[in-house]
C-alpha positions as CSV (number, residue, x, y, z in Angstrom):
1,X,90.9,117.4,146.2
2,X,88.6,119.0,149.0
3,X,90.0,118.6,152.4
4,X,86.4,119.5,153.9
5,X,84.3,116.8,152.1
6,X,83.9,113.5,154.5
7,X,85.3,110.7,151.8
8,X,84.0,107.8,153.9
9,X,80.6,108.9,154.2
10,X,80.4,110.2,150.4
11,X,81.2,106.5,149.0
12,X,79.0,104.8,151.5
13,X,76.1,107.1,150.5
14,X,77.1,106.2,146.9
15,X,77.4,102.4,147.3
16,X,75.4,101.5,150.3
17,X,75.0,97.9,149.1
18,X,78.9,97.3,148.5
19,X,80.0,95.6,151.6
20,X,83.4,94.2,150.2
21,X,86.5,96.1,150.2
22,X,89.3,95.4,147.3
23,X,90.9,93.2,149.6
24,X,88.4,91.1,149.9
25,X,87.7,90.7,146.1
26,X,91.6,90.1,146.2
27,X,91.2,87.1,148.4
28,X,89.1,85.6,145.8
29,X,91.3,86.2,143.3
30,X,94.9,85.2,144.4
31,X,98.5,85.1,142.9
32,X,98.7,82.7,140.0
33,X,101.3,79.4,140.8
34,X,103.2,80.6,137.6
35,X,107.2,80.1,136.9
36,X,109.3,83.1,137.1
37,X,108.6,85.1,134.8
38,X,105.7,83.7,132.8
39,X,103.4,86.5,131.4
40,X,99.8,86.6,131.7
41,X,98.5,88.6,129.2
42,X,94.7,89.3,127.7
43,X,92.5,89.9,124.3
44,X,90.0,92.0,125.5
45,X,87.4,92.6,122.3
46,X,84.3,94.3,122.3
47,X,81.4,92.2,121.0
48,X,80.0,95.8,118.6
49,X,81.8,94.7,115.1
50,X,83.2,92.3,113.1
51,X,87.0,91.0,114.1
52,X,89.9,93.0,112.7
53,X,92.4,91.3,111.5
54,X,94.8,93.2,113.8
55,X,92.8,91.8,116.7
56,X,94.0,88.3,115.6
57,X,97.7,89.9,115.1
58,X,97.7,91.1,118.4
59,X,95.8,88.0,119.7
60,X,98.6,85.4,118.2
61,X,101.5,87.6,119.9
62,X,100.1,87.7,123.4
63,X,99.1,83.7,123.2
64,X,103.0,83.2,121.8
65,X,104.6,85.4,124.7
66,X,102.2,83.6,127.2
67,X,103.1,80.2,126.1
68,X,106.7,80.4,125.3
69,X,107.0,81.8,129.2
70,X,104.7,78.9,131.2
71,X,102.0,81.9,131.2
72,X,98.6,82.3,130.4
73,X,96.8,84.0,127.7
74,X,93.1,85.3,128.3
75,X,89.6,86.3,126.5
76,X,87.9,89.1,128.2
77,X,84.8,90.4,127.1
78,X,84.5,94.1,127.2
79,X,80.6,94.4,126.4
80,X,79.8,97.0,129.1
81,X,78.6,98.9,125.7
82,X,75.1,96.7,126.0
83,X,73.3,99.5,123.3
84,X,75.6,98.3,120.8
85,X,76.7,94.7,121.5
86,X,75.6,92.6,118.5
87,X,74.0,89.1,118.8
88,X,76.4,86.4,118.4
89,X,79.3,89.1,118.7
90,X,81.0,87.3,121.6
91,X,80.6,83.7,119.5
92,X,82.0,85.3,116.4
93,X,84.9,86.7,118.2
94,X,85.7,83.2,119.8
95,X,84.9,81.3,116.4
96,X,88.2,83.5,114.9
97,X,90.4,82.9,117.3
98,X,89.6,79.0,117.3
99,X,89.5,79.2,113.4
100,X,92.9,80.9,113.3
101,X,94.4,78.5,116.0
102,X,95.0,81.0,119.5
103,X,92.3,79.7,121.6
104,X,92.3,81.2,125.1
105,X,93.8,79.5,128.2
106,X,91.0,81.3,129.7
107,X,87.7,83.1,129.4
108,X,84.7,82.1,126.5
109,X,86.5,78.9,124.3
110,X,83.5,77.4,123.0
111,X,80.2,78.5,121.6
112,X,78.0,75.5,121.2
113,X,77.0,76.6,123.5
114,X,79.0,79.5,125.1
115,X,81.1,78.8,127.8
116,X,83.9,79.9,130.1
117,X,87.2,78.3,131.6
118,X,89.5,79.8,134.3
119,X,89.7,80.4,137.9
120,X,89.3,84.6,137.7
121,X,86.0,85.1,136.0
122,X,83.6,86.1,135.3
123,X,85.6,87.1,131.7
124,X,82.2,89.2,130.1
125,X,82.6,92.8,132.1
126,X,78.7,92.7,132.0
127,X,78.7,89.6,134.6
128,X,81.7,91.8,137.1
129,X,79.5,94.7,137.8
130,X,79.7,94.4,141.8
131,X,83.2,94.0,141.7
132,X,83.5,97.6,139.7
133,X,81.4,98.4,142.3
134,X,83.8,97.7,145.0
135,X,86.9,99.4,143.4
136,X,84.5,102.8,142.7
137,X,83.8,103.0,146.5
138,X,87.2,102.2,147.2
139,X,87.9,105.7,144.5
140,X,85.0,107.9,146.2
141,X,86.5,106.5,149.4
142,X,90.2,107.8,148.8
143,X,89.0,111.0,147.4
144,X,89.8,109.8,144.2
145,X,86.2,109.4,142.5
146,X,83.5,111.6,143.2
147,X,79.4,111.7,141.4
148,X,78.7,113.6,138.2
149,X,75.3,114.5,137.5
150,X,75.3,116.3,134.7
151,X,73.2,115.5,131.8
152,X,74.6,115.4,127.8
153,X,73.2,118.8,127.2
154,X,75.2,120.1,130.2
155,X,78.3,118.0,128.9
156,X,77.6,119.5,125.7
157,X,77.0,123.3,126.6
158,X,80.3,123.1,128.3
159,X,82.3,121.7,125.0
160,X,80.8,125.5,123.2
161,X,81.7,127.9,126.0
162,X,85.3,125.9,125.7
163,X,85.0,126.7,122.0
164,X,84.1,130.4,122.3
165,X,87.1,130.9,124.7
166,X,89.6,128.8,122.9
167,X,89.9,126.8,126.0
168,X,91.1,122.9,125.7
169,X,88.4,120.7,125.8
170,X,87.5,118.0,128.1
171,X,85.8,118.1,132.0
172,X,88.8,119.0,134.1
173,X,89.4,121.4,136.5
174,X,87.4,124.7,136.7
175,X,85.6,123.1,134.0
176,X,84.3,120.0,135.8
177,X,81.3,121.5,137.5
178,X,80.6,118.3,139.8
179,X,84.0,117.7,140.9
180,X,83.6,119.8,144.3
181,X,80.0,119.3,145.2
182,X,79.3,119.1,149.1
183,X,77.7,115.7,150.9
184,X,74.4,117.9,150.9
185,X,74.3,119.0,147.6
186,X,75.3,115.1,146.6
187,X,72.3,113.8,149.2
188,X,70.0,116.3,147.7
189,X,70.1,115.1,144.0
190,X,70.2,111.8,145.0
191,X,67.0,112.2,146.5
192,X,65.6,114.1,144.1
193,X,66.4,110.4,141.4
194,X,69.1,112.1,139.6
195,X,71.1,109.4,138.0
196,X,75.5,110.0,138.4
197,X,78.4,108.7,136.7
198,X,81.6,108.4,138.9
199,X,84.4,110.7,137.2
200,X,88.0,110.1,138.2
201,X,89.3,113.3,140.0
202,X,92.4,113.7,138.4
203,X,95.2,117.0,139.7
204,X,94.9,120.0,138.0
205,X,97.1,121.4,137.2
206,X,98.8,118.2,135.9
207,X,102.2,117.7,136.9
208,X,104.0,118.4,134.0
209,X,105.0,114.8,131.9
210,X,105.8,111.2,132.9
211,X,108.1,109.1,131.4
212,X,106.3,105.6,130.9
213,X,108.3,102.4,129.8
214,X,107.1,100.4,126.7
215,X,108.3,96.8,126.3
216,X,108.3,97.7,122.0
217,X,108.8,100.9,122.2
218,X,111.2,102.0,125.4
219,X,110.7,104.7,126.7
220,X,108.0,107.3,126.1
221,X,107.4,111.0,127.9
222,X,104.2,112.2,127.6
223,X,101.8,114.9,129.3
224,X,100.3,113.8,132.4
225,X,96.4,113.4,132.7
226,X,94.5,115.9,134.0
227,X,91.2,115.0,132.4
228,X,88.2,113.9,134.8
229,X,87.1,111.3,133.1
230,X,84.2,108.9,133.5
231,X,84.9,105.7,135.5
232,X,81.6,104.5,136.1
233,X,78.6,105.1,133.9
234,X,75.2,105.8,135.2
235,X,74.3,102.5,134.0
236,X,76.6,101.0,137.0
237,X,79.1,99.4,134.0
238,X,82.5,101.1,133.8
239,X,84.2,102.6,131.0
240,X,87.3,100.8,129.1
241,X,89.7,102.6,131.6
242,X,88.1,101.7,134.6
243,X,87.6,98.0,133.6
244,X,91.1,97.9,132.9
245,X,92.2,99.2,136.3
246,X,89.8,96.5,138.1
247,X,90.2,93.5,135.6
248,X,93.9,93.4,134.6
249,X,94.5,93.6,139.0
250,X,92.2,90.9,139.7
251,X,92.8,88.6,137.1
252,X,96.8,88.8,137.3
253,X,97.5,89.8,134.2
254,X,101.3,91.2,134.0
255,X,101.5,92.7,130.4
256,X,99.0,94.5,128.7
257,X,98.9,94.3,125.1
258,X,97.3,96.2,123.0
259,X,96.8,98.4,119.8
260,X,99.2,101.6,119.8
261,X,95.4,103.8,119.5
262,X,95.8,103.4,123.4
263,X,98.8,105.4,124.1
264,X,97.1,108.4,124.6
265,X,95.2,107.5,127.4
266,X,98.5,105.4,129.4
267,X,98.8,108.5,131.7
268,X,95.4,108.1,132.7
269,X,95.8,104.1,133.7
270,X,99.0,104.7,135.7
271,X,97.4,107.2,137.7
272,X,93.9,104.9,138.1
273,X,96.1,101.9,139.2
274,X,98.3,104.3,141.7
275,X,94.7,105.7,143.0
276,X,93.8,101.7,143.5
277,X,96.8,101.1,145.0
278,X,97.4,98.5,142.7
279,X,100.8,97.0,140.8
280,X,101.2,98.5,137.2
281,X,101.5,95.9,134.8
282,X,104.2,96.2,131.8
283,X,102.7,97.9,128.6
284,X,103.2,96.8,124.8
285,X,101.5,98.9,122.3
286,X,101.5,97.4,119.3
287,X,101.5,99.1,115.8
288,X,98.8,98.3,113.7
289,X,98.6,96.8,109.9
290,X,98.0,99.3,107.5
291,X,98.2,100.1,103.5
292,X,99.1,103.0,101.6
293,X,96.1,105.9,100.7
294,X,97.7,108.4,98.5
295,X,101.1,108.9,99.7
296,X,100.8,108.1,103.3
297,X,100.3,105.2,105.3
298,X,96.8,104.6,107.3
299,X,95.8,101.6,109.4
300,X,93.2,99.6,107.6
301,X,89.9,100.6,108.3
302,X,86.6,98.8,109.0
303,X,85.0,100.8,106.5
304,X,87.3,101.0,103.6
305,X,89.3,97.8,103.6
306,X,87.1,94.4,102.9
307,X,90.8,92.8,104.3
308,X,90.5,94.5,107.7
309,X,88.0,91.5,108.2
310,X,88.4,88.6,109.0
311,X,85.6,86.8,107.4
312,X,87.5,88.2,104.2
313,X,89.8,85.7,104.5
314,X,87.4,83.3,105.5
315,X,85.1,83.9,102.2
316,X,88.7,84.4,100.0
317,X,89.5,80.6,101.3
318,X,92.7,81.7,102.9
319,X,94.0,78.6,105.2
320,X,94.2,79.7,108.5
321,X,97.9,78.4,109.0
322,X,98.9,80.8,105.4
323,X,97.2,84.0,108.0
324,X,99.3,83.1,111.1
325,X,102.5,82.5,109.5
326,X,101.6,86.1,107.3
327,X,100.8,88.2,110.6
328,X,104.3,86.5,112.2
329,X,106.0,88.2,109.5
330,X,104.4,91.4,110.2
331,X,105.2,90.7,114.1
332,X,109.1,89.9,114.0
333,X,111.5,90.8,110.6
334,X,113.8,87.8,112.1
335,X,110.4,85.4,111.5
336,X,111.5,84.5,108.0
337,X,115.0,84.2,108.3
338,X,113.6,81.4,111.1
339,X,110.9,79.9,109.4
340,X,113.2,79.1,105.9
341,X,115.8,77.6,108.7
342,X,112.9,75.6,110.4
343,X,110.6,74.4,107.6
344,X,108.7,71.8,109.9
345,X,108.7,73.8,112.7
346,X,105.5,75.2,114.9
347,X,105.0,78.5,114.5
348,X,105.2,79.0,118.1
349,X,108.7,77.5,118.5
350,X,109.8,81.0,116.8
351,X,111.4,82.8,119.8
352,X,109.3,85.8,119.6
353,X,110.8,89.0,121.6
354,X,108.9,92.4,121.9
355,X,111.8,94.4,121.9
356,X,112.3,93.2,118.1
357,X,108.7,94.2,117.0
358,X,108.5,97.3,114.8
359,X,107.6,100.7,116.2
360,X,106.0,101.6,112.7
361,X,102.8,100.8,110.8
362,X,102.9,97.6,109.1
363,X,101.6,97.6,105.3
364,X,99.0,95.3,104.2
365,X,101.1,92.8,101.6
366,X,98.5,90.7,99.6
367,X,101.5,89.7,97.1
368,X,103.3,88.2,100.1
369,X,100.3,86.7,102.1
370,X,99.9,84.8,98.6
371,X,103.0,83.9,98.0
372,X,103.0,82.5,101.7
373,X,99.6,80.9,101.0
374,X,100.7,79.1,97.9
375,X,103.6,77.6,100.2
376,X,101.4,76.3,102.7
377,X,98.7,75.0,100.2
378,X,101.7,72.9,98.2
379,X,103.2,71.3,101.4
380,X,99.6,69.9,101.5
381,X,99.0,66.2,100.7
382,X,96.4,65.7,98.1
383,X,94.2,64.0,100.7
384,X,94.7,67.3,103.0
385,X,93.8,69.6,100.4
386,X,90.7,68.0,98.8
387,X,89.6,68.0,102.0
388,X,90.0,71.6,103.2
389,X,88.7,72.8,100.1
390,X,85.5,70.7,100.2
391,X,85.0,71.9,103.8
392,X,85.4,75.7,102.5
393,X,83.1,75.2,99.6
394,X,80.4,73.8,101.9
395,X,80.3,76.6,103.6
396,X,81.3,79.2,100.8
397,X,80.9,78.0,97.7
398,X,77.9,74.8,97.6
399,X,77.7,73.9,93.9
400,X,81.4,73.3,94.2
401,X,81.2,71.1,97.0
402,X,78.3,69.1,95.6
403,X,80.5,68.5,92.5
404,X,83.6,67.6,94.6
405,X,81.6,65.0,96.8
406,X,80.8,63.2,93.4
407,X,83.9,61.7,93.1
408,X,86.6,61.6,96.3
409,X,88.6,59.7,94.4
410,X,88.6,61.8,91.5
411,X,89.2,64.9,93.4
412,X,92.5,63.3,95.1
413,X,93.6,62.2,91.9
414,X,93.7,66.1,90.6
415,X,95.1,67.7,93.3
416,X,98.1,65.0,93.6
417,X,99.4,66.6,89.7
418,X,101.2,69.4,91.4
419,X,103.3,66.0,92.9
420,X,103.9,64.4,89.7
421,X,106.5,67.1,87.5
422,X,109.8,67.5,89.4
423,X,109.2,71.3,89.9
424,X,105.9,71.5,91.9
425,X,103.4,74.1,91.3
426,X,101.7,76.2,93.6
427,X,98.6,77.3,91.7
428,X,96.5,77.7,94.7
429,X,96.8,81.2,96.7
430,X,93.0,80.2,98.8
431,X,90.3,78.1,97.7
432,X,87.9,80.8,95.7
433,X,91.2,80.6,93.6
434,X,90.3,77.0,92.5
435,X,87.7,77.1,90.0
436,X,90.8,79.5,87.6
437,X,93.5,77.0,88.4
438,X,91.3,73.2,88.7
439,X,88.0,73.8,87.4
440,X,88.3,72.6,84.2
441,X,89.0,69.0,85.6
442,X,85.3,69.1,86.4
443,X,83.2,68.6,83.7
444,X,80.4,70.5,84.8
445,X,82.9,73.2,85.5
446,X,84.5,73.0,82.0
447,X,81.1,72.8,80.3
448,X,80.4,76.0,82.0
449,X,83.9,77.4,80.1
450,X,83.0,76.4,77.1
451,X,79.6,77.3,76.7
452,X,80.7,80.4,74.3
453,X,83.4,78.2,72.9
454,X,86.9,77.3,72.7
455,X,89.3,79.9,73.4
456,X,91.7,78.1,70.8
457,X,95.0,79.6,69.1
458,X,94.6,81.2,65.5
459,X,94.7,77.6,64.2
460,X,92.5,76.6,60.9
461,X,89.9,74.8,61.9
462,X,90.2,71.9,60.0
463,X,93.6,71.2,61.2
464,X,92.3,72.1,64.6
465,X,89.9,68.9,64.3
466,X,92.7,66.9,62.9
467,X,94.6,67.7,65.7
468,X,92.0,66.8,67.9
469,X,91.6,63.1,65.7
470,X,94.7,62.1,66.2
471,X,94.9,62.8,69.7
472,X,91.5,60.5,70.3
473,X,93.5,58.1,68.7
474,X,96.6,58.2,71.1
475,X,94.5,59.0,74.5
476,X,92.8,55.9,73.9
477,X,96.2,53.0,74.9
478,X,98.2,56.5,76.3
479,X,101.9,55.3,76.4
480,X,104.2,56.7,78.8
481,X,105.5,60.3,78.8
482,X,108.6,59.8,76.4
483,X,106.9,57.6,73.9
484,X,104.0,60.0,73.9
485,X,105.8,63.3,73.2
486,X,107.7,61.2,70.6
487,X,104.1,60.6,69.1
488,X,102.6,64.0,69.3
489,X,105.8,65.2,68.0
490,X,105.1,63.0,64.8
491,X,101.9,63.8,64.2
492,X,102.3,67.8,64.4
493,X,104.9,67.4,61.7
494,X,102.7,65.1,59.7
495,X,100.3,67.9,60.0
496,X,102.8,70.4,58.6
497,X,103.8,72.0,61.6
498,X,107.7,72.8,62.6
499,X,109.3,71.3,65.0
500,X,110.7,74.5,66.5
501,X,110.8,78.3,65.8
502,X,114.2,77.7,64.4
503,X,112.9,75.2,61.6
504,X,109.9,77.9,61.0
505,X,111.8,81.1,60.5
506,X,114.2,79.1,57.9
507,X,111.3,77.6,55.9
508,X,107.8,80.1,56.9
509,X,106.0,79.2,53.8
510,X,106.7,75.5,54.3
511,X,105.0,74.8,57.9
512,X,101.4,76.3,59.3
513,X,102.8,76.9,62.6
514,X,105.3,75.0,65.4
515,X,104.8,72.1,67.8
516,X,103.6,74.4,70.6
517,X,101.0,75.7,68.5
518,X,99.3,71.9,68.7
519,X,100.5,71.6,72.2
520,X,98.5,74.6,72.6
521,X,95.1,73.3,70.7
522,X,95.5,70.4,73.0
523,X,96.0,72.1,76.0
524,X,92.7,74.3,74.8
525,X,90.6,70.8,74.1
526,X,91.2,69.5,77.5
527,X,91.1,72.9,80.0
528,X,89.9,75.7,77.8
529,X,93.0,77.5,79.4
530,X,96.1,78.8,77.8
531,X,98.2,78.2,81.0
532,X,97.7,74.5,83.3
533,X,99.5,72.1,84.8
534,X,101.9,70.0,82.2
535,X,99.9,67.9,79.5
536,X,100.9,64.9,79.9
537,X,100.1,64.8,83.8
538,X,96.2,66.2,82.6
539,X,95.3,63.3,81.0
540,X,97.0,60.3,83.4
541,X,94.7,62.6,85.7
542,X,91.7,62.8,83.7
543,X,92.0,59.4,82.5
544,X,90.8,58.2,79.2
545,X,87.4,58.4,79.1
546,X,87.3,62.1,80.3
547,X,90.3,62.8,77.8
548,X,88.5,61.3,75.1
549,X,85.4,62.9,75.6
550,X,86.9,66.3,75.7
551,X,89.0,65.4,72.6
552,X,85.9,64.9,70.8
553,X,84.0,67.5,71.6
554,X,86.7,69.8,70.3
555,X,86.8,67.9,67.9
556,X,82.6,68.4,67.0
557,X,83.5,72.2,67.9
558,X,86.1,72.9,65.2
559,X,83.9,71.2,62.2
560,X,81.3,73.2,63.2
561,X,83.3,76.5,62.8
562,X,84.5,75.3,59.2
């Protein structure tokens, strides 16, 4: 740091407009009335991509911790990047947290139309530029920020002469060519309309390593910063680092969590918020979801993974609770331990504690997030999930929502069969899965199946259309499930078909098959499936008219093929 340069006179001829000091911005944003110990924490997303689905993993711990201590959990918007900030990207970001069920205590939580809550806004980093302003005078003022002038080719030119001599790369000492410019030579480009970033004027030589606590990961020694890097861009928006340093400070936030991709640059923060003279907040760096590529792990990626997105859960029909109670088990090993002693339980009565999150990348499971979906789905009522799924296939999947407005009644009726056998099934993983495991209760779905034809056993088709005869006759005054098996049981051996496989391998040349066999042409007739819910519930479901019908055209099918 120069011990000739007047630091006073350098930030007001930087910031002449900025009459507040950090105090005064501090004033307007005072100590939170919290309980001991209640954690304010924040999401802070950029509105330049889709949402990850670690965003909403990281999202749902930092809304737990906040709400399990009396705390607060907050949206930020980081969109100083205005080149790249997509339309709608801040309402997409708040439609996934409300859609996944961790809206914000504070910052955007609606977006018809977009709007903002909470006492320590603005939340969108666009809309704080003059208090950034305030901070970087208060930097230039202390001697710890100072105006860069340089130009990308400059920037650029510097990265190859680091090349040629081997040299570590970055603007930093001897390297940063602006770092030690007088008042004159500052005035003088000024003049002259030279735009400036402010750079952070970090020592060099650094001063060895600092050990920094992690509430995951304990502690962690790693090289201090000696990198000058940019605070301020010459657009007057800061950089992620600086925003950090001014937003976390005035909004009160007391733990920052956030993606383990950060750690690198933690050196860097702690000496911004010493410069600032402001109180360090505790650090959690979370590790991220990943999935295997080759041999090794990697973190999903945006541009490989469809599941890194969000909205592929959304199109897949995954219900939001199946995603939360997924990404808990990622967050805590001791989640499902809880969750199978607390059935009925809130997922944020789980006691979550950092110190028992995992240090190491978490693999993407899809067998467990559908074996965890299938729960959810089945402790549905049949009222709950007709109606999810029709909300899904309105906005998904039309024709199947104008087929299940048809008939409410009807579509109840077929999703209260997993209720009616003593062992419930779980056929349903998301919605997009319901047109393999329930379509064929639809008849314009099943006539869609059978357009190419039956997918029947290697039954003769004359017996197959005897089959189908004598089941018209007993779908039409259906008994109850005893005397009915009793019945198809008759007729199969009328039809020369063995009771069991025990009966067949004793006598082959007497019998054309066993009972499953028919059970099977039946179960073909009515679904065009080999593997559905049990028989006997199909048809009370289908009822007689639809049973009939299908029994019949079968029926029509298998004369035809002899």
């Amino acid at each position: 740091m120069s011990d000739t340069m007047d630091f006073a006179a350098l930030a007001e001829l930087l910031f002449p407009d900025v009459k507040e000091t950090p105090e005064d911005v501090l004033r307007r944003y005072p100590p939170r009335d919290l309980p001991e110990g209640a954690i304010v924490t924040r999401f802070a997303p950029s509105p330049t991509g889709f949402t990850h689905i670690g965003s909403i993993y990281a999202s749902q711990v930092a809304r737990m911790l906040a709400l399990q201590s009396g705390g607060v959990f907050i949206l930020r918007i980081e969109d100083t990047d205005q080149e790249r900030k997509l339309e709608r990207g801040i309402e997409e970001i708040v439609e996934s947290l409300l859609e996944f069920g961790v809206p914000p205590d504070e910052g955007p939580y609606t977006v018809d139309p977009l709007a903002e809550r909470g006492a320590y806004g603005p939340y969108e980093q666009s809309r704080r530029r003059d208090i950034y302003h305030v901070f970087a005078r208060e930097l230039v003022r202390r001697g710890f920020g100072y105006p860069s002038f340089q130009a990308p080719e400059e920037i650029d030119a510097i990265r190859q002469e680091q090349q040629r001599q081997k040299a570590k790369p970055g603007y930093y000492g001897p390297w940063a060519k602006d770092r030690n410019l007088s008042y004159d030579e500052v005035k003088a480009r000024l003049d002259a309309g030279r735009l400036f970033a402010i750079r952070y004027r970090a020592e060099y030589p650094a001063a060895g390593t600092v050990k920094l606590q992690d509430a995951i990961r304990g502690t962690i020694e790693m090289p201090a910063n000696e990198q000058d890097h940019i605070l301020l861009k010459s657009d007057g928006l800061p950089t992620y680092h600086f925003a950090h340093a001014v937003d976390d400070p005035t909004m009160r936030v007391n733990l920052v969590l956030r993606a383990d991709e950060w750690l690198a640059t933690w050196p860097l923060h702690v000496q911004l918020f010493a410069a600032l003279g402001q109180p360090l907040p505790a650090y959690a760096h979370i590790a991220p979801i990943g999935k295997m590529d080759g041999s090794s792990k990697r973190k999903l990626s945006k541009r490989k993974d469809p599941e890194a997105a969000v909205s592929y859960y959304h199109v897949k029909g995954y219900p939001d609770r199946a995603i939360r109670e997924y990404l808990m088990h990622i967050a805590s090993s001791f989640y499902e331990d809880w969750r199978t002693a607390n059935p009925d339980k809130p997922i944020e009565d789980f006691p979550l504690r950092l110190d028992q999150m995992s240090v190491s990348i978490a693999l993407f499971d899809q067998e467990k997030l559908d074996s965890i979906s299938r729960d959810v789905i089945a402790g549905y009522s049949p009222e709950e999930t007709y109606g999810a799924l029709l909300a899904w296939a309105q906005r998904y999947d039309t024709p199947l929502a104008a087929i299940l407005a048809q008939d409410p009644e009807y579509g109840r009726r077929v999703f209260n069969i997993a209720n009616l056998s003593p062992a419930k099934r779980k056929d349903l993983a998301c919605w997009s899965d319901f047109h393999r495991a329930h379509g064929f209760f639809f008849d314009e779905l099943f006539a869609g199946s059978v357009a190419e034809g039956y997918l029947m056993p290697a039954a003769a088709p004359a017996d197959v259309a005897a089959i189908m005869e004598r089941c018209i006759e007993v779908a039409r005054a259906l008994p109850e499930r005893e005397p009915w098996l009793q019945a198809m049981r008759a007729m199969a051996g009328e039809l020369g078909f063995a009771p069991n496989a025990k009966a067949l391998k004793q006598a082959p040349d007497r019998f054309k098959g066993v009972f499953g066999d028919v059970m099977m042409v039946v179960r073909v007739a009515l679904a065009n499936q080999h593997q559905t819910p049990d028989l006997y519930d199909m048809l009370v479901t289908m009822g007689t008219e639809r049973a009939v019908r299908r029994f019949t055209q079968a029926r029509e099918w298998a004369a035809a093929q002899a």
